[in-house]
C-alpha positions in Angstrom: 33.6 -3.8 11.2 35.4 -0.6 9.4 36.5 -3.5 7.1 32.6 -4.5 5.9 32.1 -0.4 6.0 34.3 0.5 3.3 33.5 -3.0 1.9 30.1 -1.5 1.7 30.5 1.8 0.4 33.1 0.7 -2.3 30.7 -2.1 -3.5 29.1 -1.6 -6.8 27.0 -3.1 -9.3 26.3 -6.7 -8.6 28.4 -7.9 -5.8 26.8 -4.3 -3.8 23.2 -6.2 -4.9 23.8 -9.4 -4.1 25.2 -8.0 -0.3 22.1 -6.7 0.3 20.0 -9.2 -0.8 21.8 -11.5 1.8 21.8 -8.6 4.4 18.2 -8.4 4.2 17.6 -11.7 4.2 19.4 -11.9 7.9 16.9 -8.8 8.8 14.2 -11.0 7.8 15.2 -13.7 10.6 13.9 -11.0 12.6 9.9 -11.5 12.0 7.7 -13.4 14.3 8.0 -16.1 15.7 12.1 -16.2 15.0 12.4 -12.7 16.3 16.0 -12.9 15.8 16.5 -9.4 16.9 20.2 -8.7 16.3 20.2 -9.5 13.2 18.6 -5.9 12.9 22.0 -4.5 13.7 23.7 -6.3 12.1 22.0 -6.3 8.9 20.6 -2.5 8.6 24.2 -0.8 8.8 24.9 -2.4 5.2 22.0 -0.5 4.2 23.6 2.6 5.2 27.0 2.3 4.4 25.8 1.1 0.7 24.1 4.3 0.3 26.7 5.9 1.7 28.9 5.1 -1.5 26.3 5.2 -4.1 26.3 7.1 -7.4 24.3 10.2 -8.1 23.9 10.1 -11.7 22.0 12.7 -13.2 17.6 13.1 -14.7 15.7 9.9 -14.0 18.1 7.5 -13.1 18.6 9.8 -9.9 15.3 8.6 -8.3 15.1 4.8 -9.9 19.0 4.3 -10.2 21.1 3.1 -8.0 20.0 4.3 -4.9 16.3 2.7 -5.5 18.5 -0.9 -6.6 20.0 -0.9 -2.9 16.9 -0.6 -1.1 15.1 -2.9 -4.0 17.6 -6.0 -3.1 17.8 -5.2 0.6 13.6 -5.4 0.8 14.1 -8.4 -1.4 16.3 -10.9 0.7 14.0 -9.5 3.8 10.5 -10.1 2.1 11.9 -13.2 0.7 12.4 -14.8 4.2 9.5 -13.3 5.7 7.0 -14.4 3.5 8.6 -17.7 2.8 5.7 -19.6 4.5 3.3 -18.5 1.9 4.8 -21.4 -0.6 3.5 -24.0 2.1 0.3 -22.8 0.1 1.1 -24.0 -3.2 1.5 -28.3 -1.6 -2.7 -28.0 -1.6 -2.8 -28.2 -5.1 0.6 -29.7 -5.4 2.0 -30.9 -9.4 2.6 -27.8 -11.3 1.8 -25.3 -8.6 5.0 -26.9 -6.4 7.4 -26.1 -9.8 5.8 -22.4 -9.5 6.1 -21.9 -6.0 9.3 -20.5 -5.7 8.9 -18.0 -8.4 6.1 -17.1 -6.9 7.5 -16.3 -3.7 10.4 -14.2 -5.6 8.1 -12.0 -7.4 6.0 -11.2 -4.6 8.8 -10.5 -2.5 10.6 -8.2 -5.6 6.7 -6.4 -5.9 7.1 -5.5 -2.1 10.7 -4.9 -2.1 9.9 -2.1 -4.7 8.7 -0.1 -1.6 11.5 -0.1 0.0 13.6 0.7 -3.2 11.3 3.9 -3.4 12.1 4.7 0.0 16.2 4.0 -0.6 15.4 6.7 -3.8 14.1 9.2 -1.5 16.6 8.8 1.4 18.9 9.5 -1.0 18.0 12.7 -2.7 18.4 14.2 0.9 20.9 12.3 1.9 24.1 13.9 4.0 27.1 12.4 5.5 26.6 13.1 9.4 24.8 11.0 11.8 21.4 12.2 10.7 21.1 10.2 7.7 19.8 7.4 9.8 16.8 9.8 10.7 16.5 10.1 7.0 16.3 6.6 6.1 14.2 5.6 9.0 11.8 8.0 7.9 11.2 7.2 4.5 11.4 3.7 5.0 8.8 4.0 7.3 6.3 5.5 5.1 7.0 2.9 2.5 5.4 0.5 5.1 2.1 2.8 5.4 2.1 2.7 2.0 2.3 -1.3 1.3 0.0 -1.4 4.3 -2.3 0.3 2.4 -1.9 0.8 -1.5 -3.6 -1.6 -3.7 -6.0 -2.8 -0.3 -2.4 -3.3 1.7 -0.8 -6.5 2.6 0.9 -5.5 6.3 2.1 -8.9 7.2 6.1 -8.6 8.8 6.2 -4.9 9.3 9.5 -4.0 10.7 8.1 -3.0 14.0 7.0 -6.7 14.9 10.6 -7.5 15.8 10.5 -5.5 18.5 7.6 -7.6 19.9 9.0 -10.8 20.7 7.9 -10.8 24.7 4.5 -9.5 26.3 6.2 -6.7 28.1 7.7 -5.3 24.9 4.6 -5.4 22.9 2.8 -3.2 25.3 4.6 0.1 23.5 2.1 -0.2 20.7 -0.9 0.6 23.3 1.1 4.0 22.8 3.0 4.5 19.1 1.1 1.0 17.5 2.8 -0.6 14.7 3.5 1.9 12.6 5.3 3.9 15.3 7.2 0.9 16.2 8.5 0.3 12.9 10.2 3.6 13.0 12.0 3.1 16.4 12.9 0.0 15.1 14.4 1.2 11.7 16.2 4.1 14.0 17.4 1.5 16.7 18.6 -1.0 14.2 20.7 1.9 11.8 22.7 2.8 15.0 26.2 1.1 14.2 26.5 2.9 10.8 27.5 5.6 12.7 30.3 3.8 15.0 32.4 2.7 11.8 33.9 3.7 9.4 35.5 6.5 12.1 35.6 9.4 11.6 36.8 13.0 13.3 34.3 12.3 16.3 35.7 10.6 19.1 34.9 6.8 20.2 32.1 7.8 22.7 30.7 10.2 20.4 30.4 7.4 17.8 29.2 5.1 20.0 26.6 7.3 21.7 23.8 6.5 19.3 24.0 3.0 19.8 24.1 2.8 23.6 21.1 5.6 23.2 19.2 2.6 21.0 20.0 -0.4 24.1 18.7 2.4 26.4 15.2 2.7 24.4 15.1 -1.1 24.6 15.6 -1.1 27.6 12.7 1.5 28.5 10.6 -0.1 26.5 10.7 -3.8 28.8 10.8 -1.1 31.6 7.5 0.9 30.0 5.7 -3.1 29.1 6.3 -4.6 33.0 4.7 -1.6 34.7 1.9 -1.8 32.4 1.5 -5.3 32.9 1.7 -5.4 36.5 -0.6 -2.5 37.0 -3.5 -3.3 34.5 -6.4 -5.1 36.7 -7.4 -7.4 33.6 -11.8 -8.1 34.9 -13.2 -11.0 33.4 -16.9 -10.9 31.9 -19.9 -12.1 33.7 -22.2 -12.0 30.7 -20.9 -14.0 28.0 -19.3 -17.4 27.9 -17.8 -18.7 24.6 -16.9 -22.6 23.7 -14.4 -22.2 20.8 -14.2 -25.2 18.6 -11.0 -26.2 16.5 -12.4 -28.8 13.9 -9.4 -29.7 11.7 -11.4 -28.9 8.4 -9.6 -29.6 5.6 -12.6 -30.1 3.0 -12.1 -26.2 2.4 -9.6 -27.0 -0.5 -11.8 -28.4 -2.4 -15.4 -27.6 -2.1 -17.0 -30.7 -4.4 -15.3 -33.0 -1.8 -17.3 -32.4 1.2 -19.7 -34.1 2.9 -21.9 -32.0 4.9 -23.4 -34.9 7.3 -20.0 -35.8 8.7 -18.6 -32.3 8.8 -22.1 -31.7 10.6 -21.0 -34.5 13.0 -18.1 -34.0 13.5 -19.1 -30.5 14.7 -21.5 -31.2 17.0 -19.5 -34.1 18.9 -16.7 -31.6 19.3 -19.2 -28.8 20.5 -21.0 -30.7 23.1 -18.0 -32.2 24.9 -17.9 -32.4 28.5 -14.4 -30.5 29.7 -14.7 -32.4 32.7 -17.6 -34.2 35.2 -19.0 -31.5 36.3 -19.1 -29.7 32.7 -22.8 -29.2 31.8 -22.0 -28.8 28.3 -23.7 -26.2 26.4 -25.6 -24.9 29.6 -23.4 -22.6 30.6 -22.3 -21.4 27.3 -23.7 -18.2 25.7 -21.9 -18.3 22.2 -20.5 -21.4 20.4 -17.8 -20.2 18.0 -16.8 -22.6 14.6 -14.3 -21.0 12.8 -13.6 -19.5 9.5 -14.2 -22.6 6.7 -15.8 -25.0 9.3 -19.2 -25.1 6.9 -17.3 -25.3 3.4 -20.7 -25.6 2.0 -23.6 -23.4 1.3 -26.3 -24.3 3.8 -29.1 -24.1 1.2 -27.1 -28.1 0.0 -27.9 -29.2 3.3 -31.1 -27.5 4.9 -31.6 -30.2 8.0 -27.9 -28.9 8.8 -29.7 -25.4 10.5 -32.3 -28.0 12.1 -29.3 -30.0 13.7 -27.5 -26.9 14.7 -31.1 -26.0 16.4 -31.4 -29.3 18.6 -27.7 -28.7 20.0 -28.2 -25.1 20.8 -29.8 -24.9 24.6 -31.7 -21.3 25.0 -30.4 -18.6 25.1 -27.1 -19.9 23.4 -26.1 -18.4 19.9 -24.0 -19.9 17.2 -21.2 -18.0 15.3 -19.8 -19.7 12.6 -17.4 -18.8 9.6 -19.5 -20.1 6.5 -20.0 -18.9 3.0 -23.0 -17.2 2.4 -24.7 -16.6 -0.8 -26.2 -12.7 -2.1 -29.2 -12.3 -3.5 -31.3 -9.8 -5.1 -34.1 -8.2 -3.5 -36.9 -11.0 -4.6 -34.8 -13.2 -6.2 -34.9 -16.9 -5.6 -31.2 -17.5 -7.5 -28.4 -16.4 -6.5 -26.7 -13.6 -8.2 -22.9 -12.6 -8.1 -20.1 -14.5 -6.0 -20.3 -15.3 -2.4 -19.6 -14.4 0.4 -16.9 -15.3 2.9 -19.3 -14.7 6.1 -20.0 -14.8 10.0 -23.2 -16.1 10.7 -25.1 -15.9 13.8 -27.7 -18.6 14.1 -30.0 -19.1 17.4 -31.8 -21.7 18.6 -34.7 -21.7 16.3 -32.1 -22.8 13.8 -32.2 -18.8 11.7 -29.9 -16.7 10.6 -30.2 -13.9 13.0 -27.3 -11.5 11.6 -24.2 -11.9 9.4 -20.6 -10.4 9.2 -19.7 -10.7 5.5 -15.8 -9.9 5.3 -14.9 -7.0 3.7 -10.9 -7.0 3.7 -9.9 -9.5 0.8 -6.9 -11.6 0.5 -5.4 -10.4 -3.1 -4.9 -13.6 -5.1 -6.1 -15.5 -2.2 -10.1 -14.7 -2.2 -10.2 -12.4 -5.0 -8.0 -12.0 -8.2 -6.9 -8.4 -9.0 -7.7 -7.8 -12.8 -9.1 -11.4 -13.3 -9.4 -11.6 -17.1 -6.0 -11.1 -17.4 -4.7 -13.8 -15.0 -7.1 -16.1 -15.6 -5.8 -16.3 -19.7 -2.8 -17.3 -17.7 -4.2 -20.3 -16.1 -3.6 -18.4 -12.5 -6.8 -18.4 -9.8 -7.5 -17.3 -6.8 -6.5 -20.2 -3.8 -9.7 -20.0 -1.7 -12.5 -22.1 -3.8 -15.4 -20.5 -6.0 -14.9 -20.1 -9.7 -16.4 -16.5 -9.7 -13.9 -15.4 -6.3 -15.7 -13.7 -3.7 -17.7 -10.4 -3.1 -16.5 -7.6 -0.9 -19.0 -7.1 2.1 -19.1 -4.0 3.9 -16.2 -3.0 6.5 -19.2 -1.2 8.2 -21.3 -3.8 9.9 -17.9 -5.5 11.7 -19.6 -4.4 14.8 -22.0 -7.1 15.3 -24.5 -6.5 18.0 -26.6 -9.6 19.3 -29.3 -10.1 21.4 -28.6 -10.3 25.2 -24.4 -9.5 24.2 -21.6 -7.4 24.5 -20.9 -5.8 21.0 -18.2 -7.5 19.0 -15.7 -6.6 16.3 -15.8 -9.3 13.8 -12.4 -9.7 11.7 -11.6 -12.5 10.0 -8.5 -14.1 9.0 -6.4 -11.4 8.2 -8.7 -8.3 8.3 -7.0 -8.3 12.3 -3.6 -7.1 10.4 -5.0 -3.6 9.7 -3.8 -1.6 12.1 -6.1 1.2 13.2 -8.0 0.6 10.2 -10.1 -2.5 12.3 -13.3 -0.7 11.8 -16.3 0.5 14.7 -14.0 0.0 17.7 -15.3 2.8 19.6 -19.1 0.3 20.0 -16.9 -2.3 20.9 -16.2 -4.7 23.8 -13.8 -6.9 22.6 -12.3 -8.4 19.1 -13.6 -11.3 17.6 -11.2 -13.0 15.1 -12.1 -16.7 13.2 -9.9 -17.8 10.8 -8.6 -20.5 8.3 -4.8 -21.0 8.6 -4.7 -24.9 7.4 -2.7 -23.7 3.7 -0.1 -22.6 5.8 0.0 -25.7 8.0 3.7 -26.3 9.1 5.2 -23.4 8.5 6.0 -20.4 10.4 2.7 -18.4 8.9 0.3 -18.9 11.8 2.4 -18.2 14.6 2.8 -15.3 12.5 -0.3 -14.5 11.8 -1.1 -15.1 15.6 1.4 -13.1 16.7 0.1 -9.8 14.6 -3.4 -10.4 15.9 -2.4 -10.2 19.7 -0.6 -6.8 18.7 -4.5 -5.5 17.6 -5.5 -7.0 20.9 -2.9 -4.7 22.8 -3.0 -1.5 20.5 -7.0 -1.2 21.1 -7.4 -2.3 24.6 -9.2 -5.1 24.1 -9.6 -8.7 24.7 -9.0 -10.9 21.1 -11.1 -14.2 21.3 -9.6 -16.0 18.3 -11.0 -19.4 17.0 -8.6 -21.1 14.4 -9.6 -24.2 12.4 -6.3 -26.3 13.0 -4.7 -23.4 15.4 -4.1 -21.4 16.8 -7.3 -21.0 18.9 -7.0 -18.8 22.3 -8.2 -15.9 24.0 -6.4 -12.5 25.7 -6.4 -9.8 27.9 -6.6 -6.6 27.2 -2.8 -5.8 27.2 -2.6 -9.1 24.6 -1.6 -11.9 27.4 -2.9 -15.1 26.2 -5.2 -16.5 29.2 -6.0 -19.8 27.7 -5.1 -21.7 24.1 -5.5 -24.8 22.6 -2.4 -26.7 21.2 -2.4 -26.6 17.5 -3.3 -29.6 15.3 -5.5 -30.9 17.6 -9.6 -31.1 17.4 -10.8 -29.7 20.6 -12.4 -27.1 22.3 -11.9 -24.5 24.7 -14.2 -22.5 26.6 -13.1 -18.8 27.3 -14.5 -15.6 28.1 -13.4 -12.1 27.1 -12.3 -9.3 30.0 -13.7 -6.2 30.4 -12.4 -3.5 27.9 -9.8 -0.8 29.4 -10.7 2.5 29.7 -9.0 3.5 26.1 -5.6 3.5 25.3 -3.3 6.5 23.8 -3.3 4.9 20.3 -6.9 4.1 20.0 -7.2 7.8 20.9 -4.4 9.6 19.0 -4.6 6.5 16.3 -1.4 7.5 14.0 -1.3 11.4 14.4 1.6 11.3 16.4 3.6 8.9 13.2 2.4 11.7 11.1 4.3 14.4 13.4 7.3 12.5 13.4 7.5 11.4 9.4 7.2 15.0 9.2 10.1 16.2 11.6 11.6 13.5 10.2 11.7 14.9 6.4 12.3 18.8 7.7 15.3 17.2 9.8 16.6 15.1 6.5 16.3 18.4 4.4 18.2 20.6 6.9 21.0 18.4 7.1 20.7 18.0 3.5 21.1 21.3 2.6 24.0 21.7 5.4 26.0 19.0 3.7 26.1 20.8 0.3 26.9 23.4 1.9 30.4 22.1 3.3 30.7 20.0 0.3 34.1 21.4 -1.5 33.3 23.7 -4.8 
């Protein structure tokens, strides 16, 4: 290892970039579901040692030189791997879009990567040669998540701190720090070995220390999960049963190409299975749940569609269902702007008794940033509609229906937001539908999944989740699944949310506590700074 050190800190130019692009891509085998978690260590101490040996030129090039170039290629080969799955998109449309995919996946993993090469920048103006550097680059690196999290409406898929989620007992520490906080134990914990090699005038165990400190806050953290586990008393609900439907809808790809009556019949059959003999149905169920792109149609093509729904509905049973849903001016009869990407809550009179319209975008996915512009370039947005979508507003999430707990409608990926979900405090429990089918075989919904349990487990609440071709399931409130339906198959499953817990440290504190430390953090990074200059020779 001393030999990869002083490898490291004596590369330059491009064999130093293309190191780090192939150390981060072995740090990216660490995002769920590989959760490869070594490859942390081994791939983060590169990071270090690089920076260790790199230039200091003078004026601009200080900030976007070659510090920002090691972090750049590092976040590349990382983001590169992580969001690999996203090209399983580009096989919907298939001819040129397949020849375009893996560019595709290369710039958007160089325009995320350029967060981490601002954070490399940073590290190094304060950067010293003792063991606190880690601190340093743990902390900046960390707010260059926040930021993509957030900048530009944020895109906070594979943030560092999901690798240190692989198990139900570890995920439990982001009731506490979330996701956030997580990512910078995890960017601490992983930096560790830099500071065994190359040696130096501290002894072994000195070097070592940090390290075994690192498998000892791993080690607290299963410890922290189990007793959590086995004390939280997880109370199911008496006053609200759910049938989850998972239809296999792949007509959302293409929205001249469906045909309403069969997806209609489809639909119903699967809603009014019998689980068993004794099953009654619908009886017992107070909310049937389609997911997000079941009704790839407007309901306005197919009026007797809200008459059909009626028939199947017993009383007293509601239907919430992902559809697009079209806006309207006050009097109009036409519609007017893009649509909607929408829950709908329909009863049993067959009307539209309130609406969720999602809020939270996907960037290129439902809506194309500066439009004009890519559309001369012959790029669109991958979800249907030739005008995108509309942005609804993030402030009626909390849906409250007649005769029912309140729910916190998300869909798709407006679950990845950490803290940023919305109304929680009205809430009883979080209520995700979504579309996963682009990224069918791949590693994206398990992903996807995974980061949606983590919301479950950060607010203290159950996460019923209905998934078109999976992964459909429900939780407790500490994010243990309690039942699931196997993916690619069209089925249903009938769950029902737990009581919420009483409120957890995060949903209190929400990300105060990250702030405290970012900032500790930087006054630590400029004290040992300014203490290395000091001793620094002339």
């Amino acid at each position: 290892m001393t030999w990869l050190a002083e490898t490291a800190m004596l590369s330059h130019g491009w064999r130093r970039f293309l190191l780090l692009v192939l150390a981060g891509a072995i740090a990216g085998l660490s995002v769920p579901p590989l959760f490869i978690v070594p490859a942390l260590f081994i791939s983060f101490p590169l990071w270090v040692w690089c920076l260790d040996g790199a230039e200091r030129p003078r004026g601009w090039r200080r900030l976007f030189g070659p510090a920002f170039a090691i972090g750049f290629a590092f976040g590349w080969g990382y983001f590169t791997v992580a969001f690999h799955w996203l090209g399983a998109a580009f096989f919907v449309d298939g001819g040129i879009m397949l020849l375009l995919m893996p560019f595709a996946i290369l710039a958007l993993a160089a325009l995320i990567a350029f967060f981490w090469g601002v954070a490399s920048a940073l590290a190094h103006l304060f950067w010293s040669h003792g063991p606190w550097r880690v601190v340093t680059l743990a902390t900046f690196l960390t707010m260059a998540e926040w930021a993509r999290g957030h900048v530009l409406t944020g895109f906070p898929f594979d943030l560092l701190g999901y690798a240190l989620t692989p198990t139900d007992e570890m995920m439990q520490i982001t009731s506490v720090i979330g996701i956030y906080g997580l990512t910078l134990v995890a960017a601490l914990l992983a930096m560790t070995p830099a500071l065994i090699w190359p040696a130096d005038n501290r002894s072994l165990s000195r070097r070592l220390l940090p390290f075994f400190i690192a498998l000892f806050v791993i080690a607290g953290q299963l410890g922290y999960g189990y007793n959590r586990l086995s004390g939280t008393i997880a109370t199911e609900r008496t006053d609200i049963a759910l049938r989850l439907v998972q239809p296999l809808v792949y007509e959302h790809a293409d929205f001249g190409n469906v045909d309403p009556v069969a997806l209609i019949d489809r639909l119903l059959m699967l809603s009014d299975m019998r689980m068993d003999p004794a099953d009654q149905g619908l009886a017992d169920i107070t909310h049937l749940v389609w997911p997000e792109s079941s009704l790839p149609f407007f309901l306005a093509t197919y009026p007797e569609a809200l008459a059909r729904i009626a028939r199947l509905l017993p009383e007293g049973t509601t239907l919430l269902t992902g559809a697009p849903r079209q806006q309207y001016e006050p009097g109009a009869t036409e519609a007017s702007g893009p649509p909607f990407n929408a829950v709908l809550a329909i009863d049993t009179n067959g009307e539209v008794i309130a609406s969720y319209d999602k809020s939270h975008l996907v960037p290129f996915g439902e809506f194309l940033p500066y439009g004009e512009f890519f559309a001369r370039l012959g790029i669109k947005q991958f979800v249907p509609g030739a005008e995108g979508w509309a942005h609804g507003d993030a402030r009626r999430r909390l849906m409250s229906l007649p005769a029912t707990p309140s729910l916190l409608a998300l869909i798709c990926y407006e679950i990845l937001f950490s803290g940023d979900l919305g109304d929680t405090a009205g809430a009883q429990f979080l209520f995700n539908i979504t579309n996963d089918a682009w990224f069918d075989g791949s590693i994206g919904p398990a992903q996807h999944a995974h980061h949606a349990r983590i919301r479950a487990v950060e607010e203290g609440m159950s996460l019923i989740r209905a998934a078109n071709t999976g992964l459909t399931f429900a939780t407790d409130p500490v994010g243990r699944i309690t039942a699931q339906l196997p993916p690619m198959q069209m089925a249903a499953l009938d769950v029902r949310p737990h009581e919420r817990l009483s409120g957890t440290v995060f949903s209190q504190l929400r990300h105060w506590p990250l702030l405290l430390a970012l900032l500790a953090g930087m006054l630590i990074s400029l004290a040992a700074s300014r203490t290395n200059r000091r001793k620094r020779p002339g």
